[in-house]
C-alpha positions as a printed Julia matrix, in Angstrom:
135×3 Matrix{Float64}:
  34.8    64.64   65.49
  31.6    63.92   63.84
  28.95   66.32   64.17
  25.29   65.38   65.09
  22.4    66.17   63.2
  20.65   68.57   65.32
  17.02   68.25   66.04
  15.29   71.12   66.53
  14.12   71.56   70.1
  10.8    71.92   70.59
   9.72   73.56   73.5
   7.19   72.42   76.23
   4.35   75.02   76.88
   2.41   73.08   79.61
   4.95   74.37   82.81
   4.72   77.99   80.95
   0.82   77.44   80.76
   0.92   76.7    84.64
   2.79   79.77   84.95
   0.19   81.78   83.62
  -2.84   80.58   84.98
  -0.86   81.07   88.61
  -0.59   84.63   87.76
  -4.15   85.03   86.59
  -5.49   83.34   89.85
  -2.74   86.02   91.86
  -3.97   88.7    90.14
  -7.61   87.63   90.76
  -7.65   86.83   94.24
  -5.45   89.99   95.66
  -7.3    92.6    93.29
  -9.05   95.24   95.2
 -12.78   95.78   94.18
 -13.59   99.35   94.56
 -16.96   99.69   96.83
 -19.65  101.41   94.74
 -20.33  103.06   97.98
 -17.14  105.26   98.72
 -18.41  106.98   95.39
 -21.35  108.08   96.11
 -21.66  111.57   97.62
 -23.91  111.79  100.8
 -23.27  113.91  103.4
 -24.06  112.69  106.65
 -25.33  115.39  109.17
 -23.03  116.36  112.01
 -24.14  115.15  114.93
 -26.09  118.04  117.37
 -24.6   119.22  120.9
 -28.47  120.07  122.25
 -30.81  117.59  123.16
 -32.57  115.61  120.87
 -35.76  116.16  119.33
 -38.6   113.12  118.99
 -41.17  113.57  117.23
 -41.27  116.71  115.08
 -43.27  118.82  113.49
 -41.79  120.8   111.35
 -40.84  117.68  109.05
 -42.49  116.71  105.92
 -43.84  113.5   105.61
 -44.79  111.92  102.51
 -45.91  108.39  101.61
 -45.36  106.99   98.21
 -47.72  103.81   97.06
 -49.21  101.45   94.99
 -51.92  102.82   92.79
 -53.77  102.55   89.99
 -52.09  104.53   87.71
 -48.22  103.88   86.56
 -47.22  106.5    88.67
 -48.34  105.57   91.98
 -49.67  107.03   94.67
 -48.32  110.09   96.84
 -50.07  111.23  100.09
 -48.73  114.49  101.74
 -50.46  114.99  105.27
 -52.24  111.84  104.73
 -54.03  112.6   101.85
 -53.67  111.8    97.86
 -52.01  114.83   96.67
 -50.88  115.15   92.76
 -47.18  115.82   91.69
 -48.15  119.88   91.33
 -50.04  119.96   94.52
 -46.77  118.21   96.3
 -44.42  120.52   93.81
 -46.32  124.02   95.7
 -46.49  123.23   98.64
 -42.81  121.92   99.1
 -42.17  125.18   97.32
 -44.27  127.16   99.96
 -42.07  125.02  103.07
 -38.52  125.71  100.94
 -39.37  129.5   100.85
 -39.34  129.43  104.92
 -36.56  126.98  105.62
 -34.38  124.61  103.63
 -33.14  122.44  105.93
 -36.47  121.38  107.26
 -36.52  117.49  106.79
 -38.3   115.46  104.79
 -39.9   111.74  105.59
 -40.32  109.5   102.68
 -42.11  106.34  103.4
 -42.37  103.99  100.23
 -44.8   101.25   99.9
 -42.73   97.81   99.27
 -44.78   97.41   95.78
 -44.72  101.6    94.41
 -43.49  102.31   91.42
 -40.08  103.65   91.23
 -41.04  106.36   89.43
 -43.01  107.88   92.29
 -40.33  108.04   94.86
 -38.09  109.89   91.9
 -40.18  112.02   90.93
 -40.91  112.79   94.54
 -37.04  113.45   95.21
 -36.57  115.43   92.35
 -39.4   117.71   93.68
 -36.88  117.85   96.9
 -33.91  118.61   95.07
 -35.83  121.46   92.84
 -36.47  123.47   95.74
 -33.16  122.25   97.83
 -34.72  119.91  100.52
 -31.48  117.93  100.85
 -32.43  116.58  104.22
 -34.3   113.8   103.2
 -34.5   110.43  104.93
 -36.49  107.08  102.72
 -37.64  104.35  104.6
 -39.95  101.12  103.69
 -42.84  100.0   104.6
């Protein structure tokens, strides 16, 4: 019997092509994001067995602002205090108590650069109780 001339074969990508662009939607859809947020340490206080406080004095409140200047404004005891005016007399509140808590109120339009330098004020002297809310 005669042989045939063989052709050579060529192969068909396009069902292999479909194969891998079903994978790469599989893979895409039933990946797992990981949330930003379960990496982030913050301690959440436990919650107390006495009665609840209201309104309390012994927290620090500050207010950070708009202002003039790049840095903003920051009022302690409703008034314009400086960084180093804020920086002793956190320092003065630390020395009695460390877990005293402290109020930051920001301004929708401060600078970023006032609430961080404000926190890092906090975290100098160990005020880790702090709570920031917006105006």
């Amino acid at each position: 019997m005669a042989r045939k001339p063989q052709e050579n074969p060529a192969l068909d990508m396009t069902p292999m092509i479909d194969v891998v662009f079903e994978l790469i939607i599989f893979f895409v859809v039933t990946i797992k994001q990981e949330d930003i947020f379960s990496k982030l340490n913050a301690n959440r206080p436990a919650p107390s067995s006495g009665p609840s406080q209201g309104s309390d004095d012994t927290s620090i409140e500050i207010d950070v602002g708009a202002g003039r200047t790049l840095n903003g404004v920051i009022l302690y005891k409703k008034r314009e205090v400086k960084l180093d005016e804020l920086d002793k007399n956190l320092k003065e509140i630390a020395r009695t108590s460390t877990k005293t808590p402290v109020i930051i109120r920001c301004a929708e339009d401060s600078p970023h650069k006032a609430l961080i330098d404000v926190l890092d004020v906090c975290y100098k002297y160990k005020l880790f109780s702090v709570s920031i809310f917006t105006l």
